[in-house]
C-alpha positions in Angstrom: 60.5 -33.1 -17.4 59.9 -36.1 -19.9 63.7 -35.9 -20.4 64.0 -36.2 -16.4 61.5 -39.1 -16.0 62.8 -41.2 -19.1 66.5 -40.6 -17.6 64.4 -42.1 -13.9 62.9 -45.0 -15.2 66.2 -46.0 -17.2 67.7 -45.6 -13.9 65.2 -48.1 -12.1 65.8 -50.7 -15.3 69.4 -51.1 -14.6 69.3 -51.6 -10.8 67.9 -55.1 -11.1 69.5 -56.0 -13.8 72.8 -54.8 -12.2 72.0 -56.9 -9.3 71.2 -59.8 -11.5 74.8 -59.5 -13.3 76.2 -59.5 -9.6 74.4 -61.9 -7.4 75.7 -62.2 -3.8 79.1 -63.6 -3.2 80.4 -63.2 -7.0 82.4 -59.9 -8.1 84.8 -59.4 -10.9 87.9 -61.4 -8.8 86.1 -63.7 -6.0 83.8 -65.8 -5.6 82.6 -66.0 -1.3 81.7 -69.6 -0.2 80.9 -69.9 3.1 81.3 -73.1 6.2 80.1 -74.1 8.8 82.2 -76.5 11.1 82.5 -77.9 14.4 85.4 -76.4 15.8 85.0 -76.7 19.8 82.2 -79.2 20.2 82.0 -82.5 20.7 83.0 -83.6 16.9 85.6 -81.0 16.7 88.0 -83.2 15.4 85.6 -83.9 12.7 85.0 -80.3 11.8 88.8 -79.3 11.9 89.1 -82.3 9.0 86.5 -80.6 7.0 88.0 -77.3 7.4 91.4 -78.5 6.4 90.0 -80.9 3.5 88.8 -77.7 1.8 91.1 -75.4 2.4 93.3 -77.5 0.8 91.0 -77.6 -2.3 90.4 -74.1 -2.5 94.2 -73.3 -2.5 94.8 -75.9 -5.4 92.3 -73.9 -7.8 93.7 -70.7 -6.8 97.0 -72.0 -7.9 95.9 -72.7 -10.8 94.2 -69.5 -11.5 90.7 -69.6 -9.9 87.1 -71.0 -11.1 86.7 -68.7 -14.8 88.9 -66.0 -13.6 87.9 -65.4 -10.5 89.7 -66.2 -7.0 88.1 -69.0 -4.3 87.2 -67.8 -0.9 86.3 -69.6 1.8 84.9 -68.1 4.8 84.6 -70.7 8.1 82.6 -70.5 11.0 82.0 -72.3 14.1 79.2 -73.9 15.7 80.4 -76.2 18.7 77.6 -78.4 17.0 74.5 -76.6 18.4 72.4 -75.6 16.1 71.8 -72.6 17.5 74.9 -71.6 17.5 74.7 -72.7 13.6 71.6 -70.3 13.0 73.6 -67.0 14.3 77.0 -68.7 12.2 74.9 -68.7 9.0 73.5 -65.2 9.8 77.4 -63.9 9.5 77.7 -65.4 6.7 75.1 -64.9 4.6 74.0 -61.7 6.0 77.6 -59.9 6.4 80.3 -62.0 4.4 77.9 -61.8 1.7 78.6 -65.8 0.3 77.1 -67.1 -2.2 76.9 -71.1 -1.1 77.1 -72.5 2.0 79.3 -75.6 1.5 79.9 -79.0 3.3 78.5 -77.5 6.6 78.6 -80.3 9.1 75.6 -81.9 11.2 72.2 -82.8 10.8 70.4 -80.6 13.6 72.9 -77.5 12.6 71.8 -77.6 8.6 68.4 -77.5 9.5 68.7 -74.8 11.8 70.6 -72.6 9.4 68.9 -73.3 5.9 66.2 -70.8 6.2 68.8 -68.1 6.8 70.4 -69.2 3.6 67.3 -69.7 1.7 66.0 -66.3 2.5 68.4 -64.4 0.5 68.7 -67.2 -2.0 71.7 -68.9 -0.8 72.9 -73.1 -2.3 73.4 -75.5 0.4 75.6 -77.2 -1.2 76.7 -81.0 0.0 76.4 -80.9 4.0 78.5 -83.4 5.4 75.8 -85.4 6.8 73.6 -88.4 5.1 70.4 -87.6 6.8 67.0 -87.6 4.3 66.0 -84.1 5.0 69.4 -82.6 2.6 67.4 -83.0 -0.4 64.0 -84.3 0.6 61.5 -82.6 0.4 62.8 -81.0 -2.4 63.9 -77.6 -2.8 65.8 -75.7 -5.9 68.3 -74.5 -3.3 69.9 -78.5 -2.0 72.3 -81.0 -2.9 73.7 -83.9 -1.2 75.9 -86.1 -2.1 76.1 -88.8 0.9 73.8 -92.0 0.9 71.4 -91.8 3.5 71.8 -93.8 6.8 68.5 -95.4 5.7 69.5 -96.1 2.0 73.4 -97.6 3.7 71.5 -100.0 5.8 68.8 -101.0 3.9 71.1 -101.8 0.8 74.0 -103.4 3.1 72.5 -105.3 5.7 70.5 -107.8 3.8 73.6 -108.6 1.3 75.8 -108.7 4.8 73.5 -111.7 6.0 73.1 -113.5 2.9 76.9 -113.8 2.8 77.9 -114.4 6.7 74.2 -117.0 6.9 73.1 -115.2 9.8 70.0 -116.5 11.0 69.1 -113.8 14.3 69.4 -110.4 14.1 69.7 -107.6 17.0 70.2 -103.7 16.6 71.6 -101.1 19.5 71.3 -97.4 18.4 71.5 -94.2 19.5 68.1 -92.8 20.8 67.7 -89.8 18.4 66.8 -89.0 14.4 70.1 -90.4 13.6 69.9 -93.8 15.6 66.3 -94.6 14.5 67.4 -93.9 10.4 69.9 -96.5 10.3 67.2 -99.0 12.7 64.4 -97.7 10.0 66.8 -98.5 6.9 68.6 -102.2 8.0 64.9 -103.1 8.9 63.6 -102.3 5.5 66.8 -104.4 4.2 66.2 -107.3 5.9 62.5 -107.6 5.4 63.2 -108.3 1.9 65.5 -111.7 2.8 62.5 -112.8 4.9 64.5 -111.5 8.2 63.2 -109.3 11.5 65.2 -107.9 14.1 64.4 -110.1 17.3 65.8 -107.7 19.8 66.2 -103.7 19.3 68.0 -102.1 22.3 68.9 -98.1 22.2 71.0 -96.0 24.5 70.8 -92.2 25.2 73.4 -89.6 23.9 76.8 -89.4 26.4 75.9 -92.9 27.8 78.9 -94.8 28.3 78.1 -98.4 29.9 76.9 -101.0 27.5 76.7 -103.9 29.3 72.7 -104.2 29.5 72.3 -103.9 25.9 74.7 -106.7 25.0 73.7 -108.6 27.5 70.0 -108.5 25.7 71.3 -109.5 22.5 73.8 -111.8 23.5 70.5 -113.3 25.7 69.1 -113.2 22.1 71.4 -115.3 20.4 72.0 -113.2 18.0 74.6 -113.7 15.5 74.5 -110.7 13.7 74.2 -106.8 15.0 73.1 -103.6 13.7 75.3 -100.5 15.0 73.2 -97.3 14.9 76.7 -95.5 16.7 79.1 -93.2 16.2 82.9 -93.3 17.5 82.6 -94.1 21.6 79.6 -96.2 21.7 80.7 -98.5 18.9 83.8 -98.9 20.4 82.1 -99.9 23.7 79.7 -101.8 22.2 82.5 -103.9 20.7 84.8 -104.3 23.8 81.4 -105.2 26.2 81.3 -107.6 23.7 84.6 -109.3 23.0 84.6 -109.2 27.4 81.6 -111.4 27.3 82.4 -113.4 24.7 79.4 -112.7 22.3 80.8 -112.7 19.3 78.6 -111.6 16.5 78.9 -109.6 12.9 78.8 -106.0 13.7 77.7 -103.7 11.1 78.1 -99.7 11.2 76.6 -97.1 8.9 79.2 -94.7 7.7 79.1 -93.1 11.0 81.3 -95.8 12.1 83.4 -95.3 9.6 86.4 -93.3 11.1 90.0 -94.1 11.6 89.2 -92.8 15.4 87.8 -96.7 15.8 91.0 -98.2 15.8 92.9 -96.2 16.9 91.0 -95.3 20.4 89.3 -98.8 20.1 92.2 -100.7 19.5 92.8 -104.7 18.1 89.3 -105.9 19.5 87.8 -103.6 17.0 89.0 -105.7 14.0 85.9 -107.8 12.4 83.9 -104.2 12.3 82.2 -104.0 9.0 81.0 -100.3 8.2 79.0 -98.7 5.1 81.1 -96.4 3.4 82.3 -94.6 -0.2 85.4 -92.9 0.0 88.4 -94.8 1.2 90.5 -93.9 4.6 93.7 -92.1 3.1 96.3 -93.9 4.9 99.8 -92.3 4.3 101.2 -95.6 3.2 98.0 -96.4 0.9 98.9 -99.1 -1.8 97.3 -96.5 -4.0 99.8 -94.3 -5.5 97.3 -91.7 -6.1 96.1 -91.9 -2.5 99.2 -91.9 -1.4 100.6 -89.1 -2.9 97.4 -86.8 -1.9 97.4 -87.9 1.9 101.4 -86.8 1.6 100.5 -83.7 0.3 98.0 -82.6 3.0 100.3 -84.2 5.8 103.0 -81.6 4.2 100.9 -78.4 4.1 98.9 -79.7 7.8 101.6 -81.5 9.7 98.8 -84.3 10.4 97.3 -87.1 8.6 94.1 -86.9 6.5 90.8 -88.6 7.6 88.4 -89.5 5.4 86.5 -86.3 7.0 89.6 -84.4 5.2 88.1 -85.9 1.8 84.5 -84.8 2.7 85.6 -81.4 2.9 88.3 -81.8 -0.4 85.6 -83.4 -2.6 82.7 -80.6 -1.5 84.9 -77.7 -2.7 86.2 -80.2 -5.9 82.2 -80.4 -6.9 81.2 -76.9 -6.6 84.2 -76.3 -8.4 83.0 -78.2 -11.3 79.3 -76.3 -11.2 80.9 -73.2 -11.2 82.9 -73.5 -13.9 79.9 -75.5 -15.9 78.1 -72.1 -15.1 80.3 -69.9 -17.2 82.0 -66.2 -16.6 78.4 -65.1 -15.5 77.4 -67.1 -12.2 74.5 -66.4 -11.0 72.5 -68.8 -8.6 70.3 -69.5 -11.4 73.2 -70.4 -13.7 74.8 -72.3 -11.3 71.5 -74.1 -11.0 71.2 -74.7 -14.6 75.1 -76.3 -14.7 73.8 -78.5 -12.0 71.0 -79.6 -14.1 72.8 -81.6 -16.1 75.9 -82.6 -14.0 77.8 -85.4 -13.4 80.2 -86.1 -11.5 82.6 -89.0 -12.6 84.3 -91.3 -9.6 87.7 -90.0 -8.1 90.6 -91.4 -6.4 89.6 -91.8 -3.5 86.9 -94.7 -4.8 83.6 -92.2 -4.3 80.6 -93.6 -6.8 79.3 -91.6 -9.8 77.6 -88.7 -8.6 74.7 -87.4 -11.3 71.6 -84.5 -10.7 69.0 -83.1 -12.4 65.8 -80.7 -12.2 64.3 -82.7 -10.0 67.2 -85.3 -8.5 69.0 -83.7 -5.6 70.8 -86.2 -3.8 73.9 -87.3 -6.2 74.2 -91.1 -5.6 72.1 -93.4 -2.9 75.0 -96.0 -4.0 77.1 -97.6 -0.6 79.9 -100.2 -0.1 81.1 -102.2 2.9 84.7 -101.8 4.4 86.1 -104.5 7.7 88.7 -103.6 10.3 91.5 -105.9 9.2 94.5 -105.5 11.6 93.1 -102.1 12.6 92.8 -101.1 9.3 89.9 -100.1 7.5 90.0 -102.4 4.1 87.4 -102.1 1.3 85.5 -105.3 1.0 82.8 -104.7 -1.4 81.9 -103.1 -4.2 79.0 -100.6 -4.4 75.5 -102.6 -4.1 73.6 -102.6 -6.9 70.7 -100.3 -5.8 67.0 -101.7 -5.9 
């Protein structure tokens, strides 16, 4: 009987520690990220970029033999950006395809929505592809971001965009929601510290499509210098109300803006556009060889051309890449969070800033630059801001 209990309470030992050895998502020859993407909403064509992006990056490591042994899967769901689609998306993929990160899942709303899915059974959420606060604030062992926030972009941009155009009146038109009122909340921060308030603040609801009131207010305003809280179809009619009326003012996008999508839906009259961004467009014929050569290469194995949504996705699976090797043969969640620790991630082709994290810093770099429409072309004109 003693035999019989010893031989029972061994038993119990090694369960636990079994399941410690073999965390969710990890066994001997894969390791199971998971995604979620907008694939038949309104920003599918975003979505299909991140999908692609890391796809791309997960077949390079398997190539070359896997992350410490072991293969890269990459499970991808769909969530026609509503988060509640996004909540029963995460629940198949933590809860049935057993993965052991979420990675680069896309939206604001939709991240929110699924994280307590994840964090219930212990699962990374691992840079979203969104720059909203709430990715790593308020803290949690369980986040990382990479992305400057909309509020960071602004308020580091806007005031060093004024000092060097002189503008002397400021306006801002944004989108009526979280996302609208960041960027508003971060370029007036900026510009408080060059002595300068926004004399007219004009918003617009979601799906709105005529402009015309709002620029009349802050061409009314003489303004000669506007804040875009926007993303792809009210920029671009913001712009052409504009250019029509002849108001003819700096514009200044947060990273939002920043899509090859302007130009080419937007046309010509979108040139002047300055937007906050880090990672270059990768245009096929890109003076940079480097660029070059990696937009060819996903044009190849895609048959379309890269966005810098593409490079999102690439650079998510690149940096969870690095942790996981960092965290040796036996990943765990807790070694993986150890690796991160201490990690830093150095700049890459594509122009991204030094990424760096620690026990207690979740979001990798608050660092922005500024890139202008030049012959609708998006062309780096800054380097990153030095950050206050």
């Amino acid at each position: 009987m003693k035999m019989k209990l010893t031989a029972m309470a061994a038993l119990a030992l090694a369960v636990p520690l079994a399941q410690a050895q073999a965390p969710q998502g990890v066994s001997k020859t894969e390791i199971t990220i998971g995604s979620i993407q907008d694939l038949s909403g309104p920003i599918a064509g975003f979505g299909k970029q991140v999908r692609l992006g890391m796809m791309l990056r997960v077949d390079e490591a398997n190539e070359q033999g896997g992350i410490n042994g072991r293969k890269l899967k990459l499970q991808v769901e769909d969530s026609a950006y509503d988060p509640r689609k996004a909540v029963l998306a995460a629940q198949k993929l933590v809860n049935q395809d057993k993965i052991f990160a979420m990675v680069g899942h896309i939206g604001t709303a939709q991240n929110m929505a699924a994280m307590p899915v994840q964090f219930e059974k212990n699962v990374i959420n691992f840079f979203p592809v969104t720059a909203a606060r709430e990715m790593y604030d308020p803290f949690h062992k369980l986040k990382y971001s990479f992305a400057a926030t909309y509020f960071d972009q602004m308020r580091i941009a806007a005031p060093r965009l004024v000092q060097e155009k002189k503008a002397k009146q400021a306006c801002a038109m944004y989108q009526d929601d979280e996302f609208g009122l960041e960027v508003l909340r971060g370029a007036e921060a900026g510009l408080k510290t060059v002595g300068m308030e926004i004399v007219e603040k004009t918003s617009y609801k979601r799906g709105a499509t005529d402009f015309s009131s709002q620029v009349a207010r802050m061409k009314a305003s003489d303004c000669d210098f506007v804040v875009l809280g926007t993303i792809i179809r009210e920029t671009i009619g913001a712009i052409a109300e504009s250019r029509k009326t002849g108001f003819s003012p700096t514009f200044l996008g947060s990273s939002a803006a920043y899509t090859d999508l302007i130009h080419k839906l937007g046309g010509k009259a979108m040139d002047g556009l300055y937007a906050t961004m880090t990672v270059q467009n990768p245009y096929l014929d890109e003076s940079s060889q480097p660029i070059r050569f990696w937009a060819n290469k996903y044009k190849t194995k895609f048959n379309e051309d890269p966005t810098v949504f593409s490079i999102y996705g690439y650079n998510a699976v690149d940096s969870f890449i690095r942790a996981a090797q960092k965290a040796g043969t036996n990943l765990t969640t807790d070694s993986f969070i150890k690796a991160m620790d201490t990690m830093v991630i150095p700049p890459d082709i594509f122009g991204s800033s030094e990424l760096t994290f620690t026990k207690t810093k979740r979001l990798g770099s608050s660092a922005t630059r500024l890139s202008q429409l030049q012959d609708a072309r998006w062309k780096v004109t800054s380097d990153y801001f030095k950050i206050d």
